[in-house]
C-alpha positions as YAML, in Angstrom:
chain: A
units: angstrom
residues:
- id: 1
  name: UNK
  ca: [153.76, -132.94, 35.15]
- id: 2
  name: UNK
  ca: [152.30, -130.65, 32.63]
- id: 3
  name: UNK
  ca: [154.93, -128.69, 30.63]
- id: 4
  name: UNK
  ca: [154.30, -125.34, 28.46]
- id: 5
  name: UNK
  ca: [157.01, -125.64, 25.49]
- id: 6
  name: UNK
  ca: [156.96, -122.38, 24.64]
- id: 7
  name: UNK
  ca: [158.37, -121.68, 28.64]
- id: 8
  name: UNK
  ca: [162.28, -122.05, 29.52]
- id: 9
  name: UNK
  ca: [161.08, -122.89, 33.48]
- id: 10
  name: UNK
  ca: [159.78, -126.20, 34.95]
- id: 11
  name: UNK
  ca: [157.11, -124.92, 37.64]
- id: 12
  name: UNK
  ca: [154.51, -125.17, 34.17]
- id: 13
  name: UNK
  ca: [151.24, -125.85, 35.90]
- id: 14
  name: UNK
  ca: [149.56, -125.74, 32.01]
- id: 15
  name: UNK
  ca: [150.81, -127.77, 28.85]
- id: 16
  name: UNK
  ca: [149.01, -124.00, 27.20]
- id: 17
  name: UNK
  ca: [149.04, -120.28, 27.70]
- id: 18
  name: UNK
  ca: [150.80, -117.17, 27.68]
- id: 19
  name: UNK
  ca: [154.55, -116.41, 28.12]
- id: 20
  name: UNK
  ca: [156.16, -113.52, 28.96]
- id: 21
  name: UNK
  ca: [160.42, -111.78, 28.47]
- id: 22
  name: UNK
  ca: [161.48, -111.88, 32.41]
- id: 23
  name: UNK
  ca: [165.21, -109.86, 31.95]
- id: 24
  name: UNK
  ca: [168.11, -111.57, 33.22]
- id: 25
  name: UNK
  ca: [170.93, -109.13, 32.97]
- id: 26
  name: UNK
  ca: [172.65, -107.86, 29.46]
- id: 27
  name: UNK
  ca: [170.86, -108.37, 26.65]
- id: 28
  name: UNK
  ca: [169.43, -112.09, 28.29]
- id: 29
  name: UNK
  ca: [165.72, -112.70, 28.77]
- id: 30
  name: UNK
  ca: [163.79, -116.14, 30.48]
- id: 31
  name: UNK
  ca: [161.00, -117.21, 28.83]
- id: 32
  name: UNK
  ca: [158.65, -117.93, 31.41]
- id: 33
  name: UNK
  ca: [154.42, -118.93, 32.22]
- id: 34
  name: UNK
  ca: [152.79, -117.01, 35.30]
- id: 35
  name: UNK
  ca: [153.55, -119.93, 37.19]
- id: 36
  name: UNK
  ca: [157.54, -120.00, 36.65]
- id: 37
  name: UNK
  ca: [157.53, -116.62, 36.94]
- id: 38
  name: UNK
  ca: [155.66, -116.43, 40.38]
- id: 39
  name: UNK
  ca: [158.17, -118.99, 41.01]
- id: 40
  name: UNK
  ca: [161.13, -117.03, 40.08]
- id: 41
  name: UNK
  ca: [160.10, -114.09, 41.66]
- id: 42
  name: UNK
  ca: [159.63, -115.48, 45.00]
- id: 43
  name: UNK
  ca: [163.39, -117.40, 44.83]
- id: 44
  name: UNK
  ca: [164.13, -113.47, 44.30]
- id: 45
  name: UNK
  ca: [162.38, -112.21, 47.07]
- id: 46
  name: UNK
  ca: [164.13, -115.06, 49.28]
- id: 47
  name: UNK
  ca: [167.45, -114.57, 47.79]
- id: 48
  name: UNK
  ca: [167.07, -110.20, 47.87]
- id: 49
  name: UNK
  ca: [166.99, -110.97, 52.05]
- id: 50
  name: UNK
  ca: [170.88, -111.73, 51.57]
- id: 51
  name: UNK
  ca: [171.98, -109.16, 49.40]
- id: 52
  name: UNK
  ca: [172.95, -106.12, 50.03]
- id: 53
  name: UNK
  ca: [170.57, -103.23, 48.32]
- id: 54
  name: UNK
  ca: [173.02, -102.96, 45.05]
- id: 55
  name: UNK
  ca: [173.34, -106.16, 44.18]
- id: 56
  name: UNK
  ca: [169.23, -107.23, 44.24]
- id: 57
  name: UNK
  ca: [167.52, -108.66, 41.82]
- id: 58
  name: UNK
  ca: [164.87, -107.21, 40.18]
- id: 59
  name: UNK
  ca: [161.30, -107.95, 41.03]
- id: 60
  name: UNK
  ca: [159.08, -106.37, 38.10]
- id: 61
  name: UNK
  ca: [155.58, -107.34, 37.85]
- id: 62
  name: UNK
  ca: [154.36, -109.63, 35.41]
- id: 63
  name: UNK
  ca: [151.80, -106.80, 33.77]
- id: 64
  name: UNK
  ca: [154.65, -105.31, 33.23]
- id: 65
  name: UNK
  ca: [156.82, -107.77, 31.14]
- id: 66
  name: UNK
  ca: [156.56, -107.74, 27.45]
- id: 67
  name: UNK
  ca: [154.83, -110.82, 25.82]
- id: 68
  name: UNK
  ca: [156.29, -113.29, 24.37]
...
């Protein structure tokens, strides 16, 4: 499996490119490719279903995430 070292995940679909911040809560950030982060943010969507509306997780966009 190809692995981007510069990304915290392990969905890498690249051993190169771009990473971006994804906040975790606090002050904590994931360091993640598009493809970990597509990743994360559909366990998110999944996971939002069971959560009530406070508790959600956030599901910004990944234009919108500061680069890495």
């Amino acid at each position: 499996m190809n692995r981007n070292p510069n990304c915290d995940g392990v969905n890498c679909i690249s051993e190169v490119g771009e990473v971006r911040l994804l906040p975790t809560g606090g002050d904590s950030n994931a360091i993640l490719c598009k493809a970990c982060f597509n990743h994360e943010i559909r366990w998110r969507v999944e996971r939002n279903k069971d959560l009530g509306i406070t508790f959600q997780f956030k599901l910004p966009k990944w234009e919108e995430l500061k680069i890495y």
